[in-house]
C-alpha positions as CSV (number, residue, x, y, z in Angstrom):
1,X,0.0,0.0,0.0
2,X,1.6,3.6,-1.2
3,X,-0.7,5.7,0.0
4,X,-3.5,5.8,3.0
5,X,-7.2,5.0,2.6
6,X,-9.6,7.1,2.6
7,X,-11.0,5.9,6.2
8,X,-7.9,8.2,7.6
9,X,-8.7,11.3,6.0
10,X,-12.7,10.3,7.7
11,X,-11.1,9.8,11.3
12,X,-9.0,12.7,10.8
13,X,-12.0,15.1,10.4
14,X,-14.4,13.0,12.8
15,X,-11.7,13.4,15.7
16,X,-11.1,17.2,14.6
17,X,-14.8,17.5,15.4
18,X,-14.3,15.6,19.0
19,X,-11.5,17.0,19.5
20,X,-13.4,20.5,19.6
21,X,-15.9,19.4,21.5
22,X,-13.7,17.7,24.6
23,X,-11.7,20.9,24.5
24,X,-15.0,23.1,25.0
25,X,-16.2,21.3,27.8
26,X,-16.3,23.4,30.9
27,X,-14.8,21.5,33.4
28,X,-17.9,22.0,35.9
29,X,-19.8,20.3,33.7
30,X,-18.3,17.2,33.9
31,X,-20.8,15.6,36.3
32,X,-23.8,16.3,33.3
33,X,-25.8,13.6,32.3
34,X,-25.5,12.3,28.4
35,X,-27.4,10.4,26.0
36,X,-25.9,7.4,27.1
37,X,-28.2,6.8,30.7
38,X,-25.0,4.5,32.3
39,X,-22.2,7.7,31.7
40,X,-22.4,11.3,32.5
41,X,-20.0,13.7,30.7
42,X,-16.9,12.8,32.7
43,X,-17.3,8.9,31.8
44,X,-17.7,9.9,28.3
45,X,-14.4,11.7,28.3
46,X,-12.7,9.4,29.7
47,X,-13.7,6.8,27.5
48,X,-12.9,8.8,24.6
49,X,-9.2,9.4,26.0
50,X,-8.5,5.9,26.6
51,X,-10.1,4.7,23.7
52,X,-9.3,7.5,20.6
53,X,-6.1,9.1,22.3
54,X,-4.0,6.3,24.1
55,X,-5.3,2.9,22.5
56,X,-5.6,4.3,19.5
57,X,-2.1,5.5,19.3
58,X,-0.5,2.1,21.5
59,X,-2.4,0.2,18.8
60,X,-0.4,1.3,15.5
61,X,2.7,0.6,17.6
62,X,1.5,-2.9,18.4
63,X,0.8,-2.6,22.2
64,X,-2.0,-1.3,24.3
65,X,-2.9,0.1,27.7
66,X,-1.9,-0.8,30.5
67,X,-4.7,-2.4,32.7
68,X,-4.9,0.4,35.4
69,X,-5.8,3.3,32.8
70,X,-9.2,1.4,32.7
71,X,-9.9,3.0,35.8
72,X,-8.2,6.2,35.5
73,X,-9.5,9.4,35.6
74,X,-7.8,11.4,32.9
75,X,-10.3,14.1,33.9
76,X,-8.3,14.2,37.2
77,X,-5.3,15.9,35.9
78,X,-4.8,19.4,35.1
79,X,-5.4,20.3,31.0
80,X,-7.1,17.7,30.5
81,X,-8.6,19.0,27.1
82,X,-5.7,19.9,25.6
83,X,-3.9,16.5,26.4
84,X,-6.4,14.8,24.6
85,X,-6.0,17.1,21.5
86,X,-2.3,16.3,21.9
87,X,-2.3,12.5,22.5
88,X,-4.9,12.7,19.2
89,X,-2.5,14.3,17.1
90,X,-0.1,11.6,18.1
91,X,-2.3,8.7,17.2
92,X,-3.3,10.6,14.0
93,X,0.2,10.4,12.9
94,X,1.7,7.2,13.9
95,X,-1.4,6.0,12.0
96,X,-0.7,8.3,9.2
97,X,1.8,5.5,8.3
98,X,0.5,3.2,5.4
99,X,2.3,0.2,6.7
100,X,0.0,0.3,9.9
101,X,-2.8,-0.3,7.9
102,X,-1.3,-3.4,6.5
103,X,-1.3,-5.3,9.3
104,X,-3.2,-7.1,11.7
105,X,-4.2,-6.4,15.1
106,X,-5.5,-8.1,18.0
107,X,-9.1,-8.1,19.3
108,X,-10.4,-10.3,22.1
109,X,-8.7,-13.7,21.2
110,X,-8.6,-13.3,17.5
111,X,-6.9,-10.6,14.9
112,X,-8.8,-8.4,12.7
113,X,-7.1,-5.6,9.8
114,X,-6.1,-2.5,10.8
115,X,-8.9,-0.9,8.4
116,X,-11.4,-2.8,11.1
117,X,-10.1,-1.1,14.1
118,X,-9.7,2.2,12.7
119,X,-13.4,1.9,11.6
120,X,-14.4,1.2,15.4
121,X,-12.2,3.9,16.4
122,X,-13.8,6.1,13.8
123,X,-17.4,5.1,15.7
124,X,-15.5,5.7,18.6
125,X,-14.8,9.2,18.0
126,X,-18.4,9.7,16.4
127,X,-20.8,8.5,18.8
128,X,-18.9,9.4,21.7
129,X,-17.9,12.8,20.7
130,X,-21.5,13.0,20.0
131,X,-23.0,12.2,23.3
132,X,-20.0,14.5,24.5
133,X,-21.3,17.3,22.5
134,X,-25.1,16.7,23.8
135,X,-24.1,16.4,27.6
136,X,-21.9,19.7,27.4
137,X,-24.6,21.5,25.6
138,X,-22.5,21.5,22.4
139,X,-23.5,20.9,18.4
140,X,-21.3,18.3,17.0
141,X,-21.2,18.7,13.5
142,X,-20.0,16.7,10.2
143,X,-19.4,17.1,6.9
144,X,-21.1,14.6,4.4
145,X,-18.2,12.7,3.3
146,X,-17.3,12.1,7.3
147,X,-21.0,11.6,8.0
148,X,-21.6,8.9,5.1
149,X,-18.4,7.1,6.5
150,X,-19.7,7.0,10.3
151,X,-23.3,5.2,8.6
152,X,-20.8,3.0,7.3
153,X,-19.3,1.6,9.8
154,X,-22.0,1.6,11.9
155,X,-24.1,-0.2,9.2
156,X,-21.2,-3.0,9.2
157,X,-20.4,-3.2,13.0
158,X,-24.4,-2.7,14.5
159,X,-25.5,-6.4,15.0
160,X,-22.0,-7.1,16.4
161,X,-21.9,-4.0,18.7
162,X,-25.4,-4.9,19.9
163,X,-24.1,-8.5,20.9
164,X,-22.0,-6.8,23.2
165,X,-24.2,-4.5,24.6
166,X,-22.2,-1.6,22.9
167,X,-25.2,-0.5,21.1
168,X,-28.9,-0.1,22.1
169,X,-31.7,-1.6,19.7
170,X,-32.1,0.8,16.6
171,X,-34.2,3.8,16.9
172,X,-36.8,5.1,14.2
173,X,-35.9,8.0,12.2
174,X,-37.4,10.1,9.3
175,X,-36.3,9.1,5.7
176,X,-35.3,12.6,5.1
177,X,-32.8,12.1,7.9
178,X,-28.8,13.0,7.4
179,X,-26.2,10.4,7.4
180,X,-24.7,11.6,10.4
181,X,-28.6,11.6,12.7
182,X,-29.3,7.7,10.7
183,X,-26.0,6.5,12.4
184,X,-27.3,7.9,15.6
185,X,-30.3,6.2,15.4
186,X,-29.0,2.6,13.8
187,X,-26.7,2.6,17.2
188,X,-29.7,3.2,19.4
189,X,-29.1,6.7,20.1
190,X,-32.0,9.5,19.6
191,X,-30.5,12.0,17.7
192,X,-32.2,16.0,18.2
């Protein structure tokens, strides 16, 4: 592979989008419910650093976190919003490497392509930055292109995710709905 698919330039603008919304969280806030009834904002941040920032970067270098970060509270330490724009960047680039993309990487007991976790991590960013946006009183936003990818990969992940109790059962939306609001709804979440 010479050059990088079209899924990083998608992640690149969907965590752009996140990115924006972590860093205009007001700190205060954190204890605000979400969308998602088991986390208020502060879970949902910390999810997304573990998951987007630190995983995501550990992951094109062929390791992951450590156990403890499960239960740490990135939210804890001071400039917290910019970190995560910083550890984004970083996992941005090491992943702006084709070879990454050409290998496989380990999930649960088996290995899947790189193209397959950077499509989670793309719903990742998404849904999450989403439910960030909502519970901080913030519009998240997308362009088409980033929008149509999102539907995507929710479309090929949904049955999976809902084995796992990562998504809800779908809910009903308007044909005249954007890609971005039918992803929300296909994962179970009630987009505005």
């Amino acid at each position: 592979m010479n050059e990088l698919p079209e899924l990083h330039e998608r992640l690149s603008t969907v965590a752009a989008e996140t990115v924006r919304v972590v860093r205009g969280i007001d700190p205060s806030a954190l204890d605000a419910a979400t969308p998602s009834a088991e986390w208020d904002l502060r879970a949902v941040v910390n999810h997304l650093t573990l998951w987007t920032a630190h995983s995501f970067a550990l992951r094109a270098e062929g390791a992951s976190v450590p156990a403890d970060w499960y239960e740490r509270d990135f939210t804890a330490e001071p400039g917290w919003g910019e970190a995560y724009a910083v550890q984004v960047d970083k996992a941005l680039a090491a992943w702006s490497d084709p070879s990454v993309w050409e290998r496989e990487m380990p999930m649960g007991d088996s290995a899947v392509p790189a193209t397959a976790i950077a499509g989670m991590i793309l719903l990742e960013f998404a849904l999450h930055g989403w439910e960030a946006a909502e519970g901080s009183g913030q519009t998240y936003t997308l362009p088409e292109p980033a929008a149509a990818a999102v539907l995507g990969q929710v479309e090929q992940w949904a049955e999976m995710f809902r084995q796992y109790d990562g998504f809800a059962e779908a809910v009903p939306i308007g044909d005249d709905a954007g890609a971005f609001a039918r992803a929300l709804a296909l994962s179970g979440r009630r987009p505005r």
